[in-house]
C-alpha positions as MATLAB code, in Angstrom:
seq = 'XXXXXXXXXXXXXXXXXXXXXXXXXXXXXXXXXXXXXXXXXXXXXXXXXXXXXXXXXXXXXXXXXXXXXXXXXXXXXXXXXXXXXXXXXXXXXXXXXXXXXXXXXXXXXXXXXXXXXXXXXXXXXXXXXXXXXXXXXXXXXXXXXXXXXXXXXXXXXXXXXXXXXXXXXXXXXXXXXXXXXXXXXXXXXXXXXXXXXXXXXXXXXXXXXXXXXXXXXXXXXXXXXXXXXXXXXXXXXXXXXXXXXXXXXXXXXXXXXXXXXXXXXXXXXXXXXXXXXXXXXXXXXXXXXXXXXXXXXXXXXXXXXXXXXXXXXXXXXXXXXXXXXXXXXXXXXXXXXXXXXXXXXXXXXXXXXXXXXXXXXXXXXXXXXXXXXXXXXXXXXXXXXXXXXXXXXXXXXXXXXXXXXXXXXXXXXXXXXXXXXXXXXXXXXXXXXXXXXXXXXXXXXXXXXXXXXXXXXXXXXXXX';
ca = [
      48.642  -68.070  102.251;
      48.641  -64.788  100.764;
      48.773  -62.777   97.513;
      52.054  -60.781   98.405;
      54.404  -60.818   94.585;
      57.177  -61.833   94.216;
      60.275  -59.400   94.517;
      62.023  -59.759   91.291;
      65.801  -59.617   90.689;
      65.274  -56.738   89.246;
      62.237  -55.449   91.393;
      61.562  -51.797   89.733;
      61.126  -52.822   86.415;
      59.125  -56.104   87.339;
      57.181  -54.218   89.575;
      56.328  -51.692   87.234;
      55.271  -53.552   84.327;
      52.685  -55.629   86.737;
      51.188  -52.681   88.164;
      50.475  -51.583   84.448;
      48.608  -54.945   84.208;
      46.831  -54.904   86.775;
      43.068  -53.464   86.451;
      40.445  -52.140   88.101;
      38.137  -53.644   85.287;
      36.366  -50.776   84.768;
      34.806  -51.434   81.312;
      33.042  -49.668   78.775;
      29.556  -51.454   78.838;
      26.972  -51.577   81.556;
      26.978  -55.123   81.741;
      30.045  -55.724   82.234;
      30.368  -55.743   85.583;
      33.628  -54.583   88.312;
      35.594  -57.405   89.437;
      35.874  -57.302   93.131;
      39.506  -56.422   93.839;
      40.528  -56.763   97.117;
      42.175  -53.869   98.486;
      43.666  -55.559  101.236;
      45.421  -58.376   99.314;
      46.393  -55.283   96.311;
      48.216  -53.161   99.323;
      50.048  -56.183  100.589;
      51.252  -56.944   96.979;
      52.004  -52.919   96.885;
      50.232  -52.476   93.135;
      47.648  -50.089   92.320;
      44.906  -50.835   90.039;
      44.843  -49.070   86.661;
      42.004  -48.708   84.440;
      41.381  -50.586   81.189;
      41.296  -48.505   77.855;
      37.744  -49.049   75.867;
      37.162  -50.799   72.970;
      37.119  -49.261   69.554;
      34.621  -50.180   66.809;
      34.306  -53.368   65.673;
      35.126  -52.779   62.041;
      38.448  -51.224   62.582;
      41.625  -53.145   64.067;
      41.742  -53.334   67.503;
      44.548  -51.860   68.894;
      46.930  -52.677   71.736;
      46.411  -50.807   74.965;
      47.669  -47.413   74.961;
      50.382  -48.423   77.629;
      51.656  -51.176   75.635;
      53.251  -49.601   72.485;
      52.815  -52.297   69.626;
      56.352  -53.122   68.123;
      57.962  -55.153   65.259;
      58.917  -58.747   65.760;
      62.656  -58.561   65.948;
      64.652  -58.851   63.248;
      66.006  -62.332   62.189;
      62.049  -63.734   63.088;
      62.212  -66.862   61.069;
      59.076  -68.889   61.385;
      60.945  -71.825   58.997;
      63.798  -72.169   61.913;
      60.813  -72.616   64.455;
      59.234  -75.535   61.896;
      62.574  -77.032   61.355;
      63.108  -77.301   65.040;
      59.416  -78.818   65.428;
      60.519  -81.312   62.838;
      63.726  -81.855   64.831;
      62.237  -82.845   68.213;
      60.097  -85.571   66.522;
      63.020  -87.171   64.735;
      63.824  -90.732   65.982;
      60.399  -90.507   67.849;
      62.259  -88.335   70.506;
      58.478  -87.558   71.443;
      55.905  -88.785   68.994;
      53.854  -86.178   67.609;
      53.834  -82.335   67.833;
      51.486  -79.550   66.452;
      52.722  -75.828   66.703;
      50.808  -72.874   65.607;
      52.199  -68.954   65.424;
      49.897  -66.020   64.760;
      51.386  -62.517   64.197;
      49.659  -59.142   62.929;
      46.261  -60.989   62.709;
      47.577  -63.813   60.388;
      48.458  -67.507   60.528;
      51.857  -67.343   60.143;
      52.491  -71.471   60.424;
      49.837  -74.621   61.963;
      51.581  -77.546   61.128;
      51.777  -81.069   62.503;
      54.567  -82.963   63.152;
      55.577  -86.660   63.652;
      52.883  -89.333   64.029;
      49.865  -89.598   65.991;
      50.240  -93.454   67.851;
      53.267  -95.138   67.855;
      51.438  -98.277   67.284;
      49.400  -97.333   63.911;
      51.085  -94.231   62.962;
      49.787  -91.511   60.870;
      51.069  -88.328   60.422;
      50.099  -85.185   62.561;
      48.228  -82.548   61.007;
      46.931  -79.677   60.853;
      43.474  -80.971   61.835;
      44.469  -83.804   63.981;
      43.214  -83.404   67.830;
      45.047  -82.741   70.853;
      43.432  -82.938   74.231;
      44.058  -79.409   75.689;
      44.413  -80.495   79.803;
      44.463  -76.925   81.463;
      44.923  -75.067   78.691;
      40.740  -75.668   78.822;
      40.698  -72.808   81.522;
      40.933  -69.754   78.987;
      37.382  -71.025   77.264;
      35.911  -71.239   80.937;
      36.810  -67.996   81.678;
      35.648  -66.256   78.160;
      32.581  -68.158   78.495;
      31.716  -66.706   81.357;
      33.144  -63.265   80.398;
      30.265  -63.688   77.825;
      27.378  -63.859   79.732;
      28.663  -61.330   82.005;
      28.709  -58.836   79.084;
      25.173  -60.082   78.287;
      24.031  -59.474   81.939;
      23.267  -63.069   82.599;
      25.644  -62.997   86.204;
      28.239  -60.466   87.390;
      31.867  -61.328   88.059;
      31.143  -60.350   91.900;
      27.411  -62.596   91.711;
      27.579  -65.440   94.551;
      28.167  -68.684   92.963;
      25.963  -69.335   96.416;
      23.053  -68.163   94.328;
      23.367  -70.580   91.462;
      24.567  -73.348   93.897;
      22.286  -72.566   96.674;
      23.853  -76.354   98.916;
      27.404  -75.187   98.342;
      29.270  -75.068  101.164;
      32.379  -75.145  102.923;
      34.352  -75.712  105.978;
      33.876  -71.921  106.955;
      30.286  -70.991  107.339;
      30.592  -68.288  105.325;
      32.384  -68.970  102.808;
      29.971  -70.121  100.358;
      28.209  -66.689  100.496;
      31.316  -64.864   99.814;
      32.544  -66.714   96.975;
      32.190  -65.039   93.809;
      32.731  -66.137   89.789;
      35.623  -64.238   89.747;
      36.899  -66.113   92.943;
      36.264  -69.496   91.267;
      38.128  -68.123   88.116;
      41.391  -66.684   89.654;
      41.476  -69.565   92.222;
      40.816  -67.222   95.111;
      37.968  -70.234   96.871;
      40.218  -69.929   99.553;
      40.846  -73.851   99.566;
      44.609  -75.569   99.341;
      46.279  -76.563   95.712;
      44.676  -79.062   94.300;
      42.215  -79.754   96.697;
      40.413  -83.314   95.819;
      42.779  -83.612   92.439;
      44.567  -86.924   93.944;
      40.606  -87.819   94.211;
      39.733  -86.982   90.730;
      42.923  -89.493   89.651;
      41.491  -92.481   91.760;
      38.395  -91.972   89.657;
      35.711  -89.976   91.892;
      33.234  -88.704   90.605;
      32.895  -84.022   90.176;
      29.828  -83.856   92.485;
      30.836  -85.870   94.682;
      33.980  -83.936   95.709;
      31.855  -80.836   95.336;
      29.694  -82.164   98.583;
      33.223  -83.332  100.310;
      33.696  -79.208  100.509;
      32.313  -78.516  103.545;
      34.825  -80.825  105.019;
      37.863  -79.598  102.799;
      40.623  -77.447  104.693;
      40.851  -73.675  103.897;
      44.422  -71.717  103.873;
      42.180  -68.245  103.864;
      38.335  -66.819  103.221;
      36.927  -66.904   99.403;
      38.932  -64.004   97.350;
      41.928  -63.383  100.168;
      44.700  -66.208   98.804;
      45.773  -68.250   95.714;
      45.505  -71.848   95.361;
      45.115  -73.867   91.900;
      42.670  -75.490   91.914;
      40.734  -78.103   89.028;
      37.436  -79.617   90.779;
      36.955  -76.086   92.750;
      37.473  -74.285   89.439;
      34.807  -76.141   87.946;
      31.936  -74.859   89.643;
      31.926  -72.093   87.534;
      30.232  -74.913   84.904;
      27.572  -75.370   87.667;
      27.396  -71.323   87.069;
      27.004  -71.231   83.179;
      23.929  -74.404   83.374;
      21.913  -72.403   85.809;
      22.758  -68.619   84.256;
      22.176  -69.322   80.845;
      20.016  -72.173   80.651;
      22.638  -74.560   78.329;
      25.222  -77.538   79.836;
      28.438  -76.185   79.771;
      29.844  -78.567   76.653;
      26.713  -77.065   74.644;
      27.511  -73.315   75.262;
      30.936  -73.806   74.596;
      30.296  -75.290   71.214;
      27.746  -72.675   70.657;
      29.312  -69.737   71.608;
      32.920  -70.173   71.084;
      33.594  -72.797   69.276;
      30.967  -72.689   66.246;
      31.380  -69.181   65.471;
      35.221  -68.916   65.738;
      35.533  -71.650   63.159;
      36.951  -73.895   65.549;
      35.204  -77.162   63.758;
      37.934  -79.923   65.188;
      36.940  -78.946   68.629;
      34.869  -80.474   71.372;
      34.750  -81.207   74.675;
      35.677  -84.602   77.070;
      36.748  -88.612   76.005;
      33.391  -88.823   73.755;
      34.229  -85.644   71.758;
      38.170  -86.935   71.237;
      37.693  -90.264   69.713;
      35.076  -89.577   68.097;
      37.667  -87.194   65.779;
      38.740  -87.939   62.550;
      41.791  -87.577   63.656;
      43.548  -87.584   66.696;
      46.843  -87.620   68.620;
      46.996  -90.941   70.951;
      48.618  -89.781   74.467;
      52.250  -91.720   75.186;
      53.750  -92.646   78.474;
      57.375  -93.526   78.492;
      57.894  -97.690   78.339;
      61.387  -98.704   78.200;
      63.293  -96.846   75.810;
      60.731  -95.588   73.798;
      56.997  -94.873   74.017;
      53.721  -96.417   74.259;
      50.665  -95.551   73.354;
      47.656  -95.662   76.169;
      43.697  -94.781   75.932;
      43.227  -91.212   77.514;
      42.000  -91.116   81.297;
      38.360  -90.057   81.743;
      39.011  -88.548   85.289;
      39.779  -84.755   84.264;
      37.430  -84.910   81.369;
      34.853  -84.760   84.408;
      35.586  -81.622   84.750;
      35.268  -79.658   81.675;
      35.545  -75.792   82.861;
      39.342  -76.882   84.141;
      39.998  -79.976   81.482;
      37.688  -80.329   79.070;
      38.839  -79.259   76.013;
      40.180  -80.768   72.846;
      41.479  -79.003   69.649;
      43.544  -78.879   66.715;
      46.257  -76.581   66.015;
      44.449  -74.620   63.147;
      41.721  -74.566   65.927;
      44.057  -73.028   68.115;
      45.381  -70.728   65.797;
      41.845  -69.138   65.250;
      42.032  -69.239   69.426;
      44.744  -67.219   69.302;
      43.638  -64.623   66.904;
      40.356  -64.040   69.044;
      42.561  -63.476   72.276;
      44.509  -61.644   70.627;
      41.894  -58.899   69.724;
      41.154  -60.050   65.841;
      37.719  -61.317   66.352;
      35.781  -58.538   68.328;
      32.343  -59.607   66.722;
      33.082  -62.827   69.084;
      35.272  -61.005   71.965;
      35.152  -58.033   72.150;
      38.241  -55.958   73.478;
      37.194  -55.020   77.016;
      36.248  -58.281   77.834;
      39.470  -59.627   76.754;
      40.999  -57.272   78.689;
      39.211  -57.961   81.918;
      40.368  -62.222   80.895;
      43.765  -60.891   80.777;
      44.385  -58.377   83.306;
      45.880  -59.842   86.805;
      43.955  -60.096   89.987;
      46.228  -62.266   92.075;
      50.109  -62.501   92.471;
      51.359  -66.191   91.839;
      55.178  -66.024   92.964;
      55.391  -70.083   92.835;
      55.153  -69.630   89.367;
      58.463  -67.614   88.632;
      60.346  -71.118   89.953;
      60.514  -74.073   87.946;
      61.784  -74.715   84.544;
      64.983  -72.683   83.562;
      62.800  -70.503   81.513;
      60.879  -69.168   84.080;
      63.604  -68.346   86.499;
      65.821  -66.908   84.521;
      62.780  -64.721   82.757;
      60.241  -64.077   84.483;
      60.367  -61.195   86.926;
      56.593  -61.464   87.868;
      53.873  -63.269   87.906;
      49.710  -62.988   88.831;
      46.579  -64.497   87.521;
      43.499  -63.111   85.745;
      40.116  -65.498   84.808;
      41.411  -68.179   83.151;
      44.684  -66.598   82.101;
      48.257  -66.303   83.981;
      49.956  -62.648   83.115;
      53.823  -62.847   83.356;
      56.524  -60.199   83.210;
      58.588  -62.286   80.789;
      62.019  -59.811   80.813;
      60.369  -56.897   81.117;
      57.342  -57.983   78.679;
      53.959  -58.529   78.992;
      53.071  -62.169   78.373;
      49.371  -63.974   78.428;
      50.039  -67.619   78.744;
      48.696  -70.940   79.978;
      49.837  -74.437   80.312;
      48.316  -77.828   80.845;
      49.066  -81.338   81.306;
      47.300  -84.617   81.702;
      48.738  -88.208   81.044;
      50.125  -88.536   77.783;
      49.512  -84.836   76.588;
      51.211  -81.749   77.203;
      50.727  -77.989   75.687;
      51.753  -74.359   76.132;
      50.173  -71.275   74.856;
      51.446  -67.262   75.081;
      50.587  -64.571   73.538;
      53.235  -61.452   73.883;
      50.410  -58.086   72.994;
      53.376  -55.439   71.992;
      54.282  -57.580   69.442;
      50.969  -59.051   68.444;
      52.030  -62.543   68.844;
      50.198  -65.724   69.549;
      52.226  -69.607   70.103;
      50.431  -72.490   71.076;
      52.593  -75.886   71.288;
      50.512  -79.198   71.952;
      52.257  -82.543   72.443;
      50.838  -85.940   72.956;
      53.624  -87.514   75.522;
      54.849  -86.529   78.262;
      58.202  -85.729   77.679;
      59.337  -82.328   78.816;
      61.537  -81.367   75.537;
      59.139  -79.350   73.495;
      58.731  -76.716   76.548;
      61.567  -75.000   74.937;
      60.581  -74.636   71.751;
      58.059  -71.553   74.052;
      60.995  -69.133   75.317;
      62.990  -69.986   71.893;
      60.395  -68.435   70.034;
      59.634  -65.496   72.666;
      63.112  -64.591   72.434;
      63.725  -64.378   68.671;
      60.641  -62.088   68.646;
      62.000  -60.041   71.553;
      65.117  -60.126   70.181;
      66.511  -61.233   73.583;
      70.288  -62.783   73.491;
      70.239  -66.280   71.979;
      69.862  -69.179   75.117;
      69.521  -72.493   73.957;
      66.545  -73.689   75.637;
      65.988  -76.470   73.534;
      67.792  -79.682   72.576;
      67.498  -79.369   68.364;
      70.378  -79.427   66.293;
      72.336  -75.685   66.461;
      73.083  -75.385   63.044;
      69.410  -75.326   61.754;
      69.146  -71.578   62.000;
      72.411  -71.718   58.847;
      70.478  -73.716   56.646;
      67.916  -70.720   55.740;
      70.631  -68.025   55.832;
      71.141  -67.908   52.092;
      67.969  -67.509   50.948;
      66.445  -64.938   52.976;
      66.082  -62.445   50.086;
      64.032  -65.296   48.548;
      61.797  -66.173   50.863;
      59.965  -63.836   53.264;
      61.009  -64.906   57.190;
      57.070  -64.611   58.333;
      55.397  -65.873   55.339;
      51.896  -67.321   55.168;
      50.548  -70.902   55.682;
      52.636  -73.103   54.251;
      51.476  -77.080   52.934;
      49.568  -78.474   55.184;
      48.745  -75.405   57.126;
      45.510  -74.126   58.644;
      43.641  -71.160   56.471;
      44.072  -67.539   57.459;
      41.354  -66.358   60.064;
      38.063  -66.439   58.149;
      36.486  -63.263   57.406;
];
């Protein structure tokens, strides 16, 4: 398997935009540590590391890097269109609940809830009602550990060996030349997926972590790309034994807490235990039904864990996106979001990605697309019954999130809609909604600003 990118249909421009991406990670504090690039795999994908611009003091706005010019949202931006067509796909129970949250210029611009939360006893999304996150749980694993690295608890290139000294695999030496930043940009070296169908029949994390040194290997730790969930979730193994705290606790301590992300927690304990929260659906006839949520990818928290609300996921956004550098800081979120390896499988699938996507890599937690000649952060994640997609496009300041609790593939449009309109890329209808819901605002645009604040029901600007 190897890292070689994809060549675009249009390969000079995608080309160009991912070598800008890409980073040596040089950053401005000691303790942050250089990830290991490999400069085999980086002259076989024919990029060229760039360095990262430093980080500006704390009590100014953090700017966008200097390559990345930051830009208006396009004109005709109208965050009511977006909420009408939320409200659209949960009409007649087309899926059953919906929570969409969009964050521009360091400000909530919507966080709303939508349909009902169980078909069976429904009450309306809000808000503050909880979603389970699936994969989406990666970007917290990733600034977790980007944390302690800037504290100088581990490097990015320590040897996960050296917190896990029985770790092994079916190459010898493997397990001494796996790194955290290996484990975070699934470079193990192990096939996609390894040990996931074993995760769904109910075994057990360490377990599978033992069955390693049996597991097949495509290439040697840090040389080739293959998702991976239990393998990803070492790095939890990592935080307990660098910092001293399980990995639920740190989370809640270090992210969660002081982000004012106060709906979150972590696995099937922390979900129903919410005040409220979204019930996952599975298709049943012609409808849906509702179903308890699986405990097998809750076992692994670093790659699963995760469950939010939308307002939490707004505040999410605004950290990513630079607005909370008392929390992150800029240079680590810029090693997070800078990619190490090329993904080319992820430039096929839905519609979306073929027809925008030009390339595609992966960072520490984060995948970093070339969405039409733009730089977009995203993630997406998916477990039975729940669904969710988050981007954040850093010209334009921009932060989406879009959480679902079925597993219906509709909503996925409601992503490149918005990305589009803030482009201001030709209109594509992506999603099934009713066309003429863009009309209903035109006549009152004077009246009514097209990125206003929170509206009713909304979560609170980012707290100061």
């Amino acid at each position: 398997m190897k890292a070689n990118l994809h060549r675009p249909r249009r390969p000079r421009l995608g080309r160009a935009l991912l070598v800008g991406m890409l980073s040596a990670i040089t950053l401005s504090s000691t303790a942050q540590t250089p990830l290991a690039w490999n400069r085999d795999a980086a002259a076989a994908a024919d990029v060229t590391p760039v360095p990262i611009i430093p980080a500006t003091p704390s009590d100014r706005p953090v700017p966008l890097p200097a390559e990345i010019p930051r830009m208006p949202l396009a004109e005709g931006f109208d965050v009511r269109v977006f909420e009408a067509m939320a409200q659209d796909l949960v009409a007649n129970q087309r899926v059953p609940g919906l929570a969409m949250a969009i964050v521009h210029d360091g400000k909530v611009l919507s966080a709303r809830g939508y349909g009902i939360t169980d078909v069976s006893h429904a009450e309306p999304v809000d808000a503050h009602t909880v979603f389970r996150l699936a994969s989406l749980s990666k970007s917290f694993a990733g600034t977790l550990t980007g944390m302690l690295v800037s504290e100088g608890a581990l490097r990015w290139d320590s040897r996960v060996a050296d917190f896990m000294p029985s770790l092994s695999f079916a190459d010898p030496a493997a397990a001494q030349r796996l790194t955290v930043a290996d484990v975070l940009s699934h470079r193990v070296g192990l096939r996609h997926h390894t040990y996931d169908r074993d995760i769904e029949a109910n075994a057990e994390y360490h377990s599978l972590v033992q069955r390693f040194a049996a597991a097949p290997m495509a290439c040697a730790p840090g040389q080739c790309y293959g998702y991976q969930n239990v393998a990803f979730s070492l790095v939890g193994d990592v935080v307990f034994a660098a910092s001293g705290q399980f990995y639920s606790e740190a989370v809640t301590r270090r992210i969660f807490k002081p982000l004012g992300m106060n709906d979150a927690s972590l696995g099937l304990d922390g979900i129903t235990a919410s005040a409220r929260w979204a019930r996952p659906h599975v298709r049943a006839g012609g409808g849906w039904k509702s179903v308890m949520p699986k405990p097998t990818y809750y076992r692994l928290a670093p790659a699963a864990g995760v469950n939010a609300s939308i307002s939490d996921m707004a505040q999410w956004l605004l950290a990513q996106g630079g607005r909370r550098p008392d929390v992150l800081p800029a240079p680590l979120l810029a090693t997070l979001q800078s990619p190490i390896v090329g993904t080319p499988g992820e430039i096929r699938g839905a519609s979306w990605r073929r027809q925008r996507l030009n390339a595609a890599g992966y960072g520490l937690g984060w995948r970093i697309y070339d969405y039409s000649g733009h730089r977009l952060v995203f993630h997406g994640g998916a477990v039975q019954g729940y669904r969710g997609l988050m981007a954040m496009l850093p010209e334009r300041d921009l932060g989406v999130v879009v959480l679902w609790n079925s597993n219906s593939s509709l909503p996925s449009g409601m992503l490149p809609t918005i990305l589009d309109r803030a482009i201001g890329l030709p209109s594509h209808q992506w999603l099934d909604v009713d066309p003429n819901l863009e009309s209903l605002y035109a006549s009152d645009d004077a009246a009514s600003p097209s990125t206003g604040g929170p509206q009713s029901g909304e979560a609170d600007a980012q707290p100061q």
